[in-house]
VEXTI-854972 format. One record per atom (N, C-alpha, C): x, y, z. Coordinates in steps of 0.2 Angstrom, whole numbers, plus 5000, padded with zeros to 4 digits. Layout:
BEGIN
XYZ
...
//
This chain:
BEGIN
558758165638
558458135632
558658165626
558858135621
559058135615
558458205611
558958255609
558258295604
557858275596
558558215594
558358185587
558758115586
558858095581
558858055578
559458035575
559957965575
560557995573
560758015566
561158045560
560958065554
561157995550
560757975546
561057915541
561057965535
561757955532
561858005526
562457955521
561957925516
562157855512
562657905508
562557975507
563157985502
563558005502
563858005509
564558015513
565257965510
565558005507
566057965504
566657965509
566957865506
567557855512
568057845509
568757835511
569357815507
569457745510
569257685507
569357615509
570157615510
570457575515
571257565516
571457525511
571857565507
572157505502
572357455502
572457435508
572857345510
572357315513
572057245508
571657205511
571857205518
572357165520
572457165527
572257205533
572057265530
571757315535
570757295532
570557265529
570157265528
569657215535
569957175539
569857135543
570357135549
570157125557
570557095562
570957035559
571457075564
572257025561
571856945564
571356935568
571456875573
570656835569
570356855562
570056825557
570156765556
569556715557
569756665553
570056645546
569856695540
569856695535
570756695534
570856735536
571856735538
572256685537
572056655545
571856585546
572056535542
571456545537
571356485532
571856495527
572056555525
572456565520
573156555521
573356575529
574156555531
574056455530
573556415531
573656355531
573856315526
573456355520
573256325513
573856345510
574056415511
575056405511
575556355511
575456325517
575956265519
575656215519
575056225514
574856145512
575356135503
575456065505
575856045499
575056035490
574956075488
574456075483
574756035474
575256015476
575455955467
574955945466
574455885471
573955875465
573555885464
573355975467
572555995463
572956035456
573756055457
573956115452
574256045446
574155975446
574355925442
573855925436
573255965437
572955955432
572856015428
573356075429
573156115425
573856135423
573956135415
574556175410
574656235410
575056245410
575256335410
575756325405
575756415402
576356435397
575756415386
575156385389
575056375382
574356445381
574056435377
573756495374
573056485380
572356525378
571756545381
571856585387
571256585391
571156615398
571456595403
572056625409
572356595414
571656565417
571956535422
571456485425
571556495431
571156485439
571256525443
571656485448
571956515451
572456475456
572056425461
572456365462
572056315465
572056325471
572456365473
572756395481
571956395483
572056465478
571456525481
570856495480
570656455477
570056395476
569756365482
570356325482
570456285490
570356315497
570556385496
570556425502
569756435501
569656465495
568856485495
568256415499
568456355497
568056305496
568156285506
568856305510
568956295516
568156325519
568656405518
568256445522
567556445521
567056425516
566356435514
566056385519
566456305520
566356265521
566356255531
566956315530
566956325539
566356365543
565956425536
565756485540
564956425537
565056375535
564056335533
563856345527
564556375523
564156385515
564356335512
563956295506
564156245504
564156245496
563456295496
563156305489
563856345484
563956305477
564356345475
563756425471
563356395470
562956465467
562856525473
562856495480
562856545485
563556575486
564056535485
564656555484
564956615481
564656595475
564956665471
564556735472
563956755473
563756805476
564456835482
564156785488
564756825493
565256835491
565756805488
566256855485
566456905483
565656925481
565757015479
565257055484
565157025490
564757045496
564757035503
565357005503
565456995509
566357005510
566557045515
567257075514
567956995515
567656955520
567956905519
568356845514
567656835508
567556815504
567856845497
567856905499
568256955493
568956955496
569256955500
569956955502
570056885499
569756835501
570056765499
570056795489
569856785488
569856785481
570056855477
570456905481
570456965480
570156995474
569356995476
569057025471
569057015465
569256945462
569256925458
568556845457
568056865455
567456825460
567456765453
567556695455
567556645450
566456635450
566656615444
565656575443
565656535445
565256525447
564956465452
565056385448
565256395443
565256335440
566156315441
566256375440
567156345441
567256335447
566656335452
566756325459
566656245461
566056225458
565756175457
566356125453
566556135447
567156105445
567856075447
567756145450
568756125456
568256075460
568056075465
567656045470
567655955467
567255945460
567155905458
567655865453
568155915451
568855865448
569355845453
569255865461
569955845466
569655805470
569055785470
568655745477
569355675479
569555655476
570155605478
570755635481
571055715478
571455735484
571155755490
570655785491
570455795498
570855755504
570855675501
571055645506
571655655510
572255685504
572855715507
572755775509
572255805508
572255875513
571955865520
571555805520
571355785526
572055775530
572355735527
573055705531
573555765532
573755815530
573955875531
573855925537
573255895535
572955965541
572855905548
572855875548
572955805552
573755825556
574155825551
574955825554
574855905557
574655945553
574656015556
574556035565
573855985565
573755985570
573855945577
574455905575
574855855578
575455915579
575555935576
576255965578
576156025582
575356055582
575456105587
575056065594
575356005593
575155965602
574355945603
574055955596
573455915599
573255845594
572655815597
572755715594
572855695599
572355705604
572655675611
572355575610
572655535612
572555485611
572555435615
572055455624
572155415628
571455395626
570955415623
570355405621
570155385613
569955345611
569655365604
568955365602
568455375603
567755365599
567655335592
567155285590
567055285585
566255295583
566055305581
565155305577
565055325570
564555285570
564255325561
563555365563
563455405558
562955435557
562655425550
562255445551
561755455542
561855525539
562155525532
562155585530
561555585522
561155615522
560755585515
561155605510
561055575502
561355585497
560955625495
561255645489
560955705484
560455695479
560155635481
559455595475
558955585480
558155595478
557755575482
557455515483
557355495488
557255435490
556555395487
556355435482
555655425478
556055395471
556655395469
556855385464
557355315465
557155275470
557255195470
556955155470
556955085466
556655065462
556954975464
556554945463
556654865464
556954835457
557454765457
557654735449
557054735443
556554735447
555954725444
555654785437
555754835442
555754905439
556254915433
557054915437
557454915430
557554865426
557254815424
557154755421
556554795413
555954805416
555654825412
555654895410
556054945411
556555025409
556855015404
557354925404
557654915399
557354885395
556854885396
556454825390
555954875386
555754925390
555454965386
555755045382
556455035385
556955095382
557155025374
557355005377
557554935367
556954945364
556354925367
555954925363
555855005360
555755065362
555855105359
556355125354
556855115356
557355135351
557255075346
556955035347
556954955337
556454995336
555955015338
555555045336
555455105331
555955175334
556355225329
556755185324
557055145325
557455125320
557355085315
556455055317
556155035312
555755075307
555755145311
555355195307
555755235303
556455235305
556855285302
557055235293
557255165296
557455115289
556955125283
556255125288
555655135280
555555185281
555855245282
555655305280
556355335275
556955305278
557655325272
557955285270
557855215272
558155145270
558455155277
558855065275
559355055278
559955045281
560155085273
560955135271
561055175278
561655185281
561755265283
561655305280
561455375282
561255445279
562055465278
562155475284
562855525288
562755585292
562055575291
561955625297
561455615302
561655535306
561555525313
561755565316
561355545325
561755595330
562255555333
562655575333
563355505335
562955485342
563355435344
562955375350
563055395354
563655445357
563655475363
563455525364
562955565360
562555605362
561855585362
561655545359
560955495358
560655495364
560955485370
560755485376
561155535381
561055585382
561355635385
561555615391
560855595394
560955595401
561255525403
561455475397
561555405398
561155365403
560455365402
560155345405
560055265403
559955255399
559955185395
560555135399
561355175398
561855125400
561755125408
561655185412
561655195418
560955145420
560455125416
560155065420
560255005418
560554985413
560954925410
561354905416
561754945419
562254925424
561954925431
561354965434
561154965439
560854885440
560554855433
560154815432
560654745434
561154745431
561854705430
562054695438
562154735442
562454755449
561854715453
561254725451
560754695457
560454635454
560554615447
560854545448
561354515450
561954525449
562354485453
562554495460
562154535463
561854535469
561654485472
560954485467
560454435470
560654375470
561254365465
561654295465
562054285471
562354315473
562754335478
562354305486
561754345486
561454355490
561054275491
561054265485
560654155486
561054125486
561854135487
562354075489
562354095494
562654175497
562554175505
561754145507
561554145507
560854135510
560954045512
561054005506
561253925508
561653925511
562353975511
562853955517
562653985523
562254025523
561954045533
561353975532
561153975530
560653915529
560853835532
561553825532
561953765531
562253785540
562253845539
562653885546
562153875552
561553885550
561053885554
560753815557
560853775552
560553695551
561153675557
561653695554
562253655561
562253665569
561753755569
561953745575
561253735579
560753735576
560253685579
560353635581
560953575577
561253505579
561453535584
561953565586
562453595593
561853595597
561453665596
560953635603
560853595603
560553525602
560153475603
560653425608
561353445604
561853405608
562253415613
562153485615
562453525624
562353595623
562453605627
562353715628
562553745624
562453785622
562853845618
562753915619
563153935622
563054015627
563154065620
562854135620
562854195618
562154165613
562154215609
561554215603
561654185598
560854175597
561054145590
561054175583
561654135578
561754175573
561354215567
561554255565
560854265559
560554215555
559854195555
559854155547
559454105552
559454095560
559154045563
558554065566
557954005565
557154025565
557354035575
557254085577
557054075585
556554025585
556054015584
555753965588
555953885586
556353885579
556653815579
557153805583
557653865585
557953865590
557853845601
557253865599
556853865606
556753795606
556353755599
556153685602
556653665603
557353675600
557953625600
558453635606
558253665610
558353695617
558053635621
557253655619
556653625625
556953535623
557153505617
557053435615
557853435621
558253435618
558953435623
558853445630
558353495634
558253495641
557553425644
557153395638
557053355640
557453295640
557753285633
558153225632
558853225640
559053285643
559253285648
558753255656
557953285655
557553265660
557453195659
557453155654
556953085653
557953055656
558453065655
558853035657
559053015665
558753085668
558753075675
558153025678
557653035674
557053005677
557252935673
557652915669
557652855668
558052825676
558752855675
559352835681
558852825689
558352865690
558252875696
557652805695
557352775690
556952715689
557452665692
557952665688
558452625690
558652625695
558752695699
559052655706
558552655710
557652665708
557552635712
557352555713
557252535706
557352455706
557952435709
558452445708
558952435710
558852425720
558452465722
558552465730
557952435730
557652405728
556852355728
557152275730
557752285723
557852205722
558352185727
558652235731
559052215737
558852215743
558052245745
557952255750
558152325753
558452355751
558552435753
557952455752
558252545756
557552585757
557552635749
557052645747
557152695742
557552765742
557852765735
558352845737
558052885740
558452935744
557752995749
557753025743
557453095744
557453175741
556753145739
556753205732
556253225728
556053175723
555453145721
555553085715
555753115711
556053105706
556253115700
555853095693
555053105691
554753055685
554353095683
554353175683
553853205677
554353245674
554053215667
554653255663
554553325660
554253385664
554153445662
554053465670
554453445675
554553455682
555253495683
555953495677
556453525680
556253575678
556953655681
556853675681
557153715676
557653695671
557953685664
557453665658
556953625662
556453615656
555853665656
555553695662
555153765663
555353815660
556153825661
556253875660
556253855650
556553835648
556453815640
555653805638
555253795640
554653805638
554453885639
554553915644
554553975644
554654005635
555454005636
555754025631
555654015623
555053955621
554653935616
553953955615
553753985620
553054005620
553154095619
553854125623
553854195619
554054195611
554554135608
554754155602
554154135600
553554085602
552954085596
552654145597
552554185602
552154225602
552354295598
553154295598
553554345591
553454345586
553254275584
553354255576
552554265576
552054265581
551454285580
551254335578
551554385582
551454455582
551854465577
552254455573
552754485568
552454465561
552154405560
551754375557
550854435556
550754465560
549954525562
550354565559
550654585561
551154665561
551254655553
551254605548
551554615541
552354615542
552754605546
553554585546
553654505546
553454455543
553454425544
553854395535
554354415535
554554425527
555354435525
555654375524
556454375521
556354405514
555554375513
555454365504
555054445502
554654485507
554354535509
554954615507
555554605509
556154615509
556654635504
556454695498
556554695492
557154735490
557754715488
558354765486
558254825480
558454865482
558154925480
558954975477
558855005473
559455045470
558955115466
559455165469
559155245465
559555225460
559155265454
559255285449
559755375447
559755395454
559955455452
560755475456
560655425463
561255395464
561455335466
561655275461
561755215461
561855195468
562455225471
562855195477
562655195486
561955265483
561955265491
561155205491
560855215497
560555175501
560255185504
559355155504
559055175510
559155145517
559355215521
559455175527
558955235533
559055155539
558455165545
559055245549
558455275551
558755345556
558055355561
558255405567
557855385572
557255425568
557355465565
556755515561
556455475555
556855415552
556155375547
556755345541
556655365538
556955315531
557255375527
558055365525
558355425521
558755395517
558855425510
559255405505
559955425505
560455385508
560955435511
561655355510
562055385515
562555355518
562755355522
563155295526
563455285533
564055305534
564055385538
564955395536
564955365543
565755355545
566055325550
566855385550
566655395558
567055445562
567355415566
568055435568
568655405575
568755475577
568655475583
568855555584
569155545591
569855585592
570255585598
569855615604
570155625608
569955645618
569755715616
570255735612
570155825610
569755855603
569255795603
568755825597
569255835590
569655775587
569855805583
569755735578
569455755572
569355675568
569955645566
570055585568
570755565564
570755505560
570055485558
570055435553
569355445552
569355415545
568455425541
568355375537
567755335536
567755315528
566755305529
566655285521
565755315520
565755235519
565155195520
564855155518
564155155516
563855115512
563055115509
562655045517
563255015520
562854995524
562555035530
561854985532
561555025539
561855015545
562054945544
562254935551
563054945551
563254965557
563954975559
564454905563
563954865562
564754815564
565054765561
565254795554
565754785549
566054825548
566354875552
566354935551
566954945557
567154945560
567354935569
568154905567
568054855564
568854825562
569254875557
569054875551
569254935548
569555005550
568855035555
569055105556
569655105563
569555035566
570255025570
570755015567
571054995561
571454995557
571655065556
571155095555
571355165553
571555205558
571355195561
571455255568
572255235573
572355155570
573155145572
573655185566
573255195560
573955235556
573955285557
573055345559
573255405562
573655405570
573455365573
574055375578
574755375578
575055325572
575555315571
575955395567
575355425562
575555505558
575555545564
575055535569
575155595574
575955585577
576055515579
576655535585
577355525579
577255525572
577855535566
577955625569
577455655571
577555705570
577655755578
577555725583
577955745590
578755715591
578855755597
579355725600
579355675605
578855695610
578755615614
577955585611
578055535610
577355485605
577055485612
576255455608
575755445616
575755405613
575355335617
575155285615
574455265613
574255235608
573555235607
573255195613
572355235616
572255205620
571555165619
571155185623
570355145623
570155175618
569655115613
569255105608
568755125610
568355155610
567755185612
566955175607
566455125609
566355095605
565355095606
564755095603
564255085606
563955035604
563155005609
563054915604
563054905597
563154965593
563154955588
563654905583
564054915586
564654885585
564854815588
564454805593
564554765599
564254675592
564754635591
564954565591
565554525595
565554465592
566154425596
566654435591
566554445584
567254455582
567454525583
567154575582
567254645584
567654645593
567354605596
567754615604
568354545602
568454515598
569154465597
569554475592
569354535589
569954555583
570454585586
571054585581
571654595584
571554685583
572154705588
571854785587
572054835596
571854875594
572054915603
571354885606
571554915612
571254895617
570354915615
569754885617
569254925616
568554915623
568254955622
567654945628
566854975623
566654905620
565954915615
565554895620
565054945619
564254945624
564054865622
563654845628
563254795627
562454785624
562254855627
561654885626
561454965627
560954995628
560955045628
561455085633
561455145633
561955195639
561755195644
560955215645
560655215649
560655145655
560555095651
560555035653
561155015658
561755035652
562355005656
562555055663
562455125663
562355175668
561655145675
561555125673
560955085677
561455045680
561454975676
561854915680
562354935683
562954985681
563454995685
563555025691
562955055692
562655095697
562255035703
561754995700
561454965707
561654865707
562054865700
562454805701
563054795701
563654845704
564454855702
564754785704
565254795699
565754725699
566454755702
567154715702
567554725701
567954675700
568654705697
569154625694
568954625692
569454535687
569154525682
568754485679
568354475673
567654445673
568054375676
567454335675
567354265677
567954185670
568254175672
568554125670
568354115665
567754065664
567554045657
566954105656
566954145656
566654205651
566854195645
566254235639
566254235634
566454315631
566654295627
567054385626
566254455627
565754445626
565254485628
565054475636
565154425639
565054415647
565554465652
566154465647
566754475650
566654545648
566454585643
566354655644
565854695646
565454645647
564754655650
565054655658
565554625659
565754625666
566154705668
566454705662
567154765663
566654825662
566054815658
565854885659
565454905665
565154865668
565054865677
565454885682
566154885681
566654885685
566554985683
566955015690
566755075692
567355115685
567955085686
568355105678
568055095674
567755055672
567555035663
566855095661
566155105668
565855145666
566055215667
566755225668
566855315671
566955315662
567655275658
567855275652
567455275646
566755235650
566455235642
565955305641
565855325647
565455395647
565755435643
566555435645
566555475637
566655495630
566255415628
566055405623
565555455618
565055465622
564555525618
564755585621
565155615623
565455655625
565955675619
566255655616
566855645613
566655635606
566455585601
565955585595
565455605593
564955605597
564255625597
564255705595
564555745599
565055815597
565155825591
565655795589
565855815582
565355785575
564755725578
564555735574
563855775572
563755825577
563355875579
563555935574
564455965577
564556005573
564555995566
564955955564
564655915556
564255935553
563755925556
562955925553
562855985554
562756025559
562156075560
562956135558
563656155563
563956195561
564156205553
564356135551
564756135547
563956135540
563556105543
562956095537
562956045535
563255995533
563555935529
562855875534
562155885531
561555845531
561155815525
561655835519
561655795512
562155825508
562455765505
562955785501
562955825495
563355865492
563255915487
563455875480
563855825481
563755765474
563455705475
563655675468
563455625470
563855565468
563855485469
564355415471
564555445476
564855355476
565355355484
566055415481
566155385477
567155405477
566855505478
566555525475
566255605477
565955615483
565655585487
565255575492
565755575497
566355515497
566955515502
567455565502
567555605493
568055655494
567655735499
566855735498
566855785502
567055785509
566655715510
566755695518
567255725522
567955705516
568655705519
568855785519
568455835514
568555895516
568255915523
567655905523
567255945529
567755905535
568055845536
568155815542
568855865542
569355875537
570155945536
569756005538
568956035536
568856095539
568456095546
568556035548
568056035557
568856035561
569356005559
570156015562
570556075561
570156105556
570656165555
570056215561
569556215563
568956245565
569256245572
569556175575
569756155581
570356185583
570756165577
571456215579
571456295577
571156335575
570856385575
570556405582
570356375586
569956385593
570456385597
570956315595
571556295604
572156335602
572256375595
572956415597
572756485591
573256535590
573156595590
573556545580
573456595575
573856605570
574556585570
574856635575
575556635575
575656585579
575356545585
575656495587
575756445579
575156425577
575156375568
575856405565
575856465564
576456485560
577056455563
577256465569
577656455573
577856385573
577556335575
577656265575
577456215567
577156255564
577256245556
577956225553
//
């Protein structure tokens, strides 16, 4: 047993090793970050700064971007936390060699290059291709919610910015009627010029919000006439023969149910007429009457039960939806923050957030190869595009091999799941029909195989393929594969609300954090000098 204590003796002096590089393990990721940001081509963050003229040098945009990599890699985001560990964390201080910028030049670089990001995205993309990863027998897509940088108490209906403006004008005719009887008329010449009169530009900024969600709602009551017109037609369709899959938005279910059950009778009253007739028919010649079953109660078949069926649940929907208070297109108010125009309240499994829909494509090997944000909730306008995109990362990844792979399965959940989405042109794709679980169920105690059924509908026909014992091993990999990277995103990386605000700043960060969760990956599957090497 130990006689005492070990000695803590703070005043022992040391000789720190003069070369940062001894400062840290060669096999650091900080290293790392700096050999990549080397062989990135940087024109256009150094396009905005002069040199050779008079003031304070300015700090290299290298070592910024490096800073702004690594903080982003190790979960720092904050540029005000930033600057402290610069001069408190050994890593931090190598990037910057002790040279610690304020948090506002942090904040600034960050917020004057959100548009290059996307080329550093694309770099570090190639980077990653050329040391053999961007596997592409797979690809995943999904969105997630990420909230914006305004609080969700700070959105407000046209109604709201309607009278904002009307009591911001009234104020100012107001001052400007008490300044004219208190100095005249005349200019003095010592206003406050008009672009400082309103600092924060609140006035113009709800002028324009105001503008935007009217011609919205004009927008929004042409489309309405035209689903309206779309909806009236296919009502006609049903009354006049079958129409397989769902029905389209904008149509009443239970006016859809009667125009089912009217068609399924106007089909029963036709058999009970024909079978009237042939039974006169065998009266007036002495024959026996047709065998079988009589054919003359018209809520007897078994097409018309079943449509009766199907009319008494959707009254009993529109009852209960009608109780419940959701009975309401007009209930259903368009809403815009004041504090970040562009984002949107959107549904999430934990409740209502003010945020946005980013959209990920991530390869077999966990690496994202395409992005983009949107303010919408739902994901399936969204499906066409990011396969768009995920064909030109495929096409940059194999510019940059020796032997190309070929782009394979679209990986897809019901979120996504329509008829144009499974019939647009594009790589091959396997979109859920319904939940995971579901489809895991049916493929288990319902399996198919081959191909669907002849006259299948492109949802029948997937619904078929995803039963088939191939179709559910491949989509399994789905939340394996996206679900992943949008975990680390959020909880690794931190990026669970954006540090700016608008879309074009909200998409440049996206497009950073997506270059640091690839540079994270290739930092994990090869060594420094492998990156150097194949660099």
């Amino acid at each position: 047993m130990a006689k005492g204590f070990r000695p803590v003796d703070r005043d022992q002096q040391f000789l720190m090793p003069p070369d940062m590089r001894e400062w840290l393990p060669a096999d650091h990721l900080v290293w790392f970050v700096l050999d990549v940001v080397e062989r990135l081509d940087l024109t256009a963050f150094r396009a905005r700064h002069r040199l050779g003229g008079v003031g304070h040098e300015a700090y290299d945009p290298a070592m910024l971007l490096a800073l702004l990599i690594y903080a982003y890699a190790v979960g720092e985001r904050s540029s005000r936390r930033i600057q402290p560990l610069c001069g408190t964390d050994v890593a931090f201080r190598v990037i910057c060699a002790q040279d610690v910028p304020d948090h506002t030049t942090i904040a600034r670089f960050r917020q004057a290059h959100v548009e290059a990001f996307d080329e550093v995205f694309a770099q570090v993309l190639r980077l990653c291709a050329r040391a053999g990863m961007g596997r592409l027998s797979t690809v995943a897509i999904d969105g997630t919610k990420i909230a914006a940088n305004a609080s969700i108490d700070a959105s407000h209906g046209v109604d709201w910015f309607r009278e904002q403006a009307r009591t911001i004008s009234a104020q100012a005719a107001a001052v400007d009627a008490a300044e004219d009887a208190e100095f005249g008329a005349d200019s003095r010449g010592d206003e406050v010029p008009a672009e400082l009169a309103d600092p924060g530009r609140r006035k113009a900024r709800i002028a324009q919000i105001l503008a935007e969600m009217e011609q919205e709602q004009a927008e929004a009551g042409q489309a309405a006439a035209e689903q309206a017109a779309k909806a009236e037609q296919h009502l006609v369709r049903l009354t006049q023969g079958p129409v397989t899959g769902r029905d389209p938005a904008g149509v009443d279910p239970v006016a859809a149910a009667k125009a089912r059950l009217a068609r399924e009778l106007a089909v029963r009253q036709a058999e009970i007429d024909a079978y009237a007739a042939e039974v006169a028919a065998a009266i007036a010649s002495g024959r026996r009457r047709p065998s079988g079953r009589r054919v003359a109660d018209p809520f007897g078949g078994k097409a018309v039960r079943k449509a009766l069926a199907a009319l008494e649940r959707a009254l009993a929907r529109a009852v209960s939806a009608t109780q419940n208070g959701k009975n309401g297109k007009n209930g259903k108010v368009a809403q815009r923050n004041l504090t970040d125009p562009d984002s949107r309240i959107l549904p999430t499994r934990k409740g209502w957030v003010q945020g946005y829909n980013a959209q990920f494509a991530v390869s077999a090997d966990w690496l994202v190869l395409a992005l983009t944000l949107t303010s919408s909730p739902a994901d399936t306008g969204e499906l066409t595009p990011m396969m768009q995109c995920t064909v030109t990362a495929a096409e940059l990844i194999n510019g940059e091999r020796d032997a190309p792979e070929q782009l394979g399965t679209v990986l897809a959940d019901a979120g996504y799941c329509s008829e144009d989405n499974l019939t647009a042109e594009g790589p091959d794709r396997l979109i859920a029909t319904g939940k995971a679980h579901q489809l895991a169920q049916q493929a288990t105690q319902d399996p198919t195989s081959g191909p669907p059924p002849e006259h299948a509908t492109p949802i029948e026909a997937m619904r078929h393929r995803l039963r088939t014992p191939e179709g559910a091993a491949l989509y399994k990999k789905r939340g394996a594969t996206v679900e992943t990277v949008n975990a680390h995103i959020k909880d690794r990386i931190g990026l669970r609300t954006f540090s700016m605000r608008g879309m074009t700043a909200c998409l440049g960060e996206l497009n950073l954090v997506a270059a640091v969760h690839n540079l994270r990956r290739l930092f994990t599957a090869a060594t420094t000098t492998d990156v150097i090497q194949t660099a």
